[in-house]
C-alpha positions as CSV (number, residue, x, y, z in Angstrom):
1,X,76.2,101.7,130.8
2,X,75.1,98.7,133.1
3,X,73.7,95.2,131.2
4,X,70.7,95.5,130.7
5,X,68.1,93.2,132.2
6,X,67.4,90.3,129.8
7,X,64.6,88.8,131.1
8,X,61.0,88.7,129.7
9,X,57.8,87.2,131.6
10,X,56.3,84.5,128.9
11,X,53.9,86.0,126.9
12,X,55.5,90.0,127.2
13,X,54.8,91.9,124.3
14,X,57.0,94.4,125.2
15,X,60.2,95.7,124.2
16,X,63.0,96.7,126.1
17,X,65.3,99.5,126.0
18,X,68.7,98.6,125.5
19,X,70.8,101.7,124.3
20,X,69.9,105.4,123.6
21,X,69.0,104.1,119.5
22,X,67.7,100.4,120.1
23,X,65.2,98.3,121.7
24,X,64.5,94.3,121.6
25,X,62.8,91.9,122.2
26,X,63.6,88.2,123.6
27,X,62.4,85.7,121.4
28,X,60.7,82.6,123.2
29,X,63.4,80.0,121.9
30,X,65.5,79.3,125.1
31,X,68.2,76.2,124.8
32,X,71.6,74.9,125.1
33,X,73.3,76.6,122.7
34,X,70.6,80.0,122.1
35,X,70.8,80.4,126.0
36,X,67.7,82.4,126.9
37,X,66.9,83.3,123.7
38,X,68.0,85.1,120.6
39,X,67.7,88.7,121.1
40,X,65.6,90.8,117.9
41,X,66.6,94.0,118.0
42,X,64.8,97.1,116.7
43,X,67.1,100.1,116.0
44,X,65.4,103.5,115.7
45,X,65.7,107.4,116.8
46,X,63.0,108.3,118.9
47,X,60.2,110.1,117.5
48,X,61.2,108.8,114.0
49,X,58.3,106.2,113.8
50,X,60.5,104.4,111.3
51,X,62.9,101.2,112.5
52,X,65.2,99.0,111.1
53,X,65.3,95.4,112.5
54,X,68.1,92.9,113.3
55,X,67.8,89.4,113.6
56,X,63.8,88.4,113.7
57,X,64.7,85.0,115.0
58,X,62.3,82.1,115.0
59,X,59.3,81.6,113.0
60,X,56.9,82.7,116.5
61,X,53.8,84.9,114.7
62,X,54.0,86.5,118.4
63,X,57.2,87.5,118.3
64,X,57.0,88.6,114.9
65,X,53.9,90.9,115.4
66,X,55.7,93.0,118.3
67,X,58.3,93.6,116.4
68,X,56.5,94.6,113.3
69,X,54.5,96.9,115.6
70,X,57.6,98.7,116.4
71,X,57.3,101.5,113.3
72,X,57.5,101.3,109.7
73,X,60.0,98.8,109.1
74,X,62.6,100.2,106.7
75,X,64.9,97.4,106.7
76,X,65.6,93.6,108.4
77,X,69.2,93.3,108.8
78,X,70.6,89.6,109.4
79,X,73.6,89.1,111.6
80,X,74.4,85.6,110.4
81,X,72.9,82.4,108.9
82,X,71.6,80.5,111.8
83,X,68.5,79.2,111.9
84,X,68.0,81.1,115.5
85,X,68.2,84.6,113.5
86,X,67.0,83.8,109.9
87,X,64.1,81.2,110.5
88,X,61.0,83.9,110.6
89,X,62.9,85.9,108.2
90,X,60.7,85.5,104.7
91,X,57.8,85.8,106.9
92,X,58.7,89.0,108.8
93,X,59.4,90.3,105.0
94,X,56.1,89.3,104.3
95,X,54.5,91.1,107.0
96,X,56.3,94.3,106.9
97,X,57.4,94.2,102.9
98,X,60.9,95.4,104.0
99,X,64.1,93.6,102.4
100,X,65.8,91.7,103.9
101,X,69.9,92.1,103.9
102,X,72.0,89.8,105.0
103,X,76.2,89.2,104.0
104,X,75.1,85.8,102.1
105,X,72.6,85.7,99.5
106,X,70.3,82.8,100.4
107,X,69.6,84.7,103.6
108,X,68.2,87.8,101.4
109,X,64.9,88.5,100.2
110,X,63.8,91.8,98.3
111,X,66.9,93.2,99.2
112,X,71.1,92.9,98.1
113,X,73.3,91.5,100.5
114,X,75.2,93.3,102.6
115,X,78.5,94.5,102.1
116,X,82.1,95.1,104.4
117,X,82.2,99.0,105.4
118,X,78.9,99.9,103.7
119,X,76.5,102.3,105.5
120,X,73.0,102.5,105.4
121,X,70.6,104.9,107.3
122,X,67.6,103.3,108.4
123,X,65.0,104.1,111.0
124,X,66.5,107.6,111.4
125,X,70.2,106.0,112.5
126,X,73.4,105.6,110.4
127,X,74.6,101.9,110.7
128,X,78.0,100.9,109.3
129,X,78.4,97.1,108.2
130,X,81.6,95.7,109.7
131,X,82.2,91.9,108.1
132,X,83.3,89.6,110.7
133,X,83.8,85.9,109.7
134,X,84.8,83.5,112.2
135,X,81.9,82.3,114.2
136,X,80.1,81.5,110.8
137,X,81.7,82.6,107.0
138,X,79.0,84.7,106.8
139,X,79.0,87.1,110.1
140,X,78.7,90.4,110.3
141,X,78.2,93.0,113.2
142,X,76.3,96.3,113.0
143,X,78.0,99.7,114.4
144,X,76.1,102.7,115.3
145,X,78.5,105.5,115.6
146,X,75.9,107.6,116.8
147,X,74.4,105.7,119.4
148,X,75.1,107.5,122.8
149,X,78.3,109.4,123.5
150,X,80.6,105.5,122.8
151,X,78.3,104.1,120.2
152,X,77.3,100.6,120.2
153,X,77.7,97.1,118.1
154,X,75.2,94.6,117.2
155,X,78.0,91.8,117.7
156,X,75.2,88.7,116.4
157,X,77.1,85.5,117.7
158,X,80.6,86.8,117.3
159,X,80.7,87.7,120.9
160,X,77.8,86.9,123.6
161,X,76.6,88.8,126.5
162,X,77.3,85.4,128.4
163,X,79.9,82.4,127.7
164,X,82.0,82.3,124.8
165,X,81.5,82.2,120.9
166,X,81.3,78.5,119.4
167,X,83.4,78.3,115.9
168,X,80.8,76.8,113.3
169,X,83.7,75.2,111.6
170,X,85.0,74.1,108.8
171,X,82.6,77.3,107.9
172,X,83.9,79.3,111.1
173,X,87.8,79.2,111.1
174,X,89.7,80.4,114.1
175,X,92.2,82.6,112.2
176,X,88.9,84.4,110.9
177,X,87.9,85.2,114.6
178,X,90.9,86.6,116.3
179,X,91.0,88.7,112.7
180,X,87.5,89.9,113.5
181,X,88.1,90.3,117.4
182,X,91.0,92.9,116.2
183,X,88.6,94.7,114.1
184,X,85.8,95.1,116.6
185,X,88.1,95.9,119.5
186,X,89.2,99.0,117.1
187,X,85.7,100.1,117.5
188,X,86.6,101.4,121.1
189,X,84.3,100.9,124.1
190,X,81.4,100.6,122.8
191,X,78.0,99.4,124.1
192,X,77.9,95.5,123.4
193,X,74.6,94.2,122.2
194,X,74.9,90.9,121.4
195,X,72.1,88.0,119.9
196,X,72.3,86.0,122.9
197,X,72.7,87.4,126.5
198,X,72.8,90.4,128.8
199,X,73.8,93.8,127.3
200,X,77.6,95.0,128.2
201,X,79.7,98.1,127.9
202,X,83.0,98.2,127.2
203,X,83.5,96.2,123.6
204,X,87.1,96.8,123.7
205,X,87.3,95.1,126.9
206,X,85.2,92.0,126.1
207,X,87.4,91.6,122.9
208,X,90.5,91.4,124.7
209,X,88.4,88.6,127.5
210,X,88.0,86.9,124.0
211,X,91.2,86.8,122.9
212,X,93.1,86.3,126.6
213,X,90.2,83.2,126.3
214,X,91.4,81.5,123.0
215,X,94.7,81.9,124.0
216,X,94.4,79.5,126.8
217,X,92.5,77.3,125.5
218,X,95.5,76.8,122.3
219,X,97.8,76.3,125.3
220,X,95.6,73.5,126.6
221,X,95.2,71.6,123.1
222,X,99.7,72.5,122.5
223,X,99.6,70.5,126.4
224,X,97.1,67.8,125.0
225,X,99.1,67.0,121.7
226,X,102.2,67.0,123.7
227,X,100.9,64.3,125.8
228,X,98.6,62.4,123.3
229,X,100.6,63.0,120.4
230,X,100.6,65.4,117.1
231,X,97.8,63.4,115.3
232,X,95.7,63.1,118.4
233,X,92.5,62.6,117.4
234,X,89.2,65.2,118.0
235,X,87.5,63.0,120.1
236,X,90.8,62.5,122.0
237,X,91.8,66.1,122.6
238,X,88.4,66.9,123.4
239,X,88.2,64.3,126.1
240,X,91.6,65.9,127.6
241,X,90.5,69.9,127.3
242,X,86.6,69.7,128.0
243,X,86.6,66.5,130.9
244,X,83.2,67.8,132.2
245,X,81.4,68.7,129.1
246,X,77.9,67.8,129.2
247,X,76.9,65.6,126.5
248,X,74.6,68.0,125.3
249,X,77.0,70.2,123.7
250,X,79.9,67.4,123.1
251,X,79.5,68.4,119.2
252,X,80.0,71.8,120.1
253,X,83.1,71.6,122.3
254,X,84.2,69.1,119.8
255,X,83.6,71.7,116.6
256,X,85.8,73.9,118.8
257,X,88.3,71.9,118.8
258,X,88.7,70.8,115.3
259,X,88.9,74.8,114.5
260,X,92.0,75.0,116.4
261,X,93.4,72.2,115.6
262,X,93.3,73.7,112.5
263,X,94.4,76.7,113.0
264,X,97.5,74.9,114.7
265,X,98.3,72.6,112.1
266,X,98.2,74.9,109.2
């Protein structure tokens, strides 16, 4: 299946097909580290009238309304705890009365949290909860075994449609990651729908981009604590791996390096 097209004219209430079983929406908070937006997606067989959706993203009453429009709302499903996907929660859970599940608690409301391997049939469509710490503690992708003749994963932040997945550590750890990478890439090639980018096919593939990816970039901070020395600081190893960083996302290039220093020095 080709990405799908991810952009939206401002002020679009409509949603756009991304897979045989799901639609979405981009929600109107573009920025360095969201990209275009966060991506709410409404999962549902056709005909069914009733949807579950994932990720509601900011507190945008707009945004909100087309997606509560979408069908009886039988469930909101949370990827992860960042504000990009949880901030409208309560009030989406207030306008539809669904629950909403996520894997951590404080994310929930009038609903349990989610749990590794269960499966849940909402909207007409069985989705299977696959836990997959790394980015954040707390992340978790949706499968949909049924969707199309490869399925298709709600990957949340764990992998993106563009660029590469920023470890939220010490909450995200590295280990985690290539851990979760293993189990998603089991999943086959699947269509890849992910919170922040263009649709892709092929998860399998992308997870093994991913890894080839981290792999490098430990060879670059081995090279840079060879040269600087094994207690190099952040700062320093940062300035040696990311020389052309903008310093708008400095904390983030420097977050990833603190996870794998980490996960080198343990």
């Amino acid at each position: 299946m080709a990405a799908a097209d991810n952009s939206q004219s401002d002020g679009s209430s409509s949603l756009r097909r991304s897979s045989d079983l799901t639609r979405f929406r981009l929600a109107p908070n573009p920025g360095p580290m969201s990209l275009d937006g966060t991506n709410s997606y409404i999962i549902g067989a056709p005909g069914s009238g009733h949807v579950a959706v994932v990720d509601p993203g900011p507190a945008d009453e707009r945004h909100l309304a087309v997606l509560a429009a979408a069908g009886t709302v039988d469930v909101v499903l949370i990827t992860h705890r960042h504000a990009d996907h949880t901030e409208a929660s309560a009030r989406f859970h207030q306008l539809t009365g669904a629950p909403v599940r996520a894997a951590s608690a404080e994310h929930c409301h009038g609903g349990e949290p989610l749990t590794d391997g269960e499966v849940l049939t909402a909207g007409g469509v069985e989705i299977r909860v696959v836990a997959t710490p790394g980015h954040t503690s707390d992340s978790v992708c949706f499968h949909l075994p049924g969707d199309g003749p490869v399925g298709s994963v709600l990957t949340g932040d764990t992998i993106l449609g563009r660029g590469t997945t920023v470890l939220d550590y010490p909450d995200g750890r590295l280990g985690d990651y290539l851990a979760s990478l293993d189990r998603l890439e089991a999943l086959g090639p699947a269509i890849l729908l992910p919170a922040h980018g263009p649709v892709l096919p092929a998860l399998d593939e992308k997870c093994r981009e991913y890894r080839d990816h981290r792999e490098q970039r430990l060879d670059q901070i081995r090279a840079a604590l060879k040269n600087l020395g094994p207690d190099a600081s952040i700062s320093a190893v940062t300035d040696a791996v990311y020389p052309d960083v903008d310093p708008s996302v400095r904390w983030a290039a420097e977050t990833s390096v603190a996870a794998q220093l980490d996960y080198l020095r343990s």
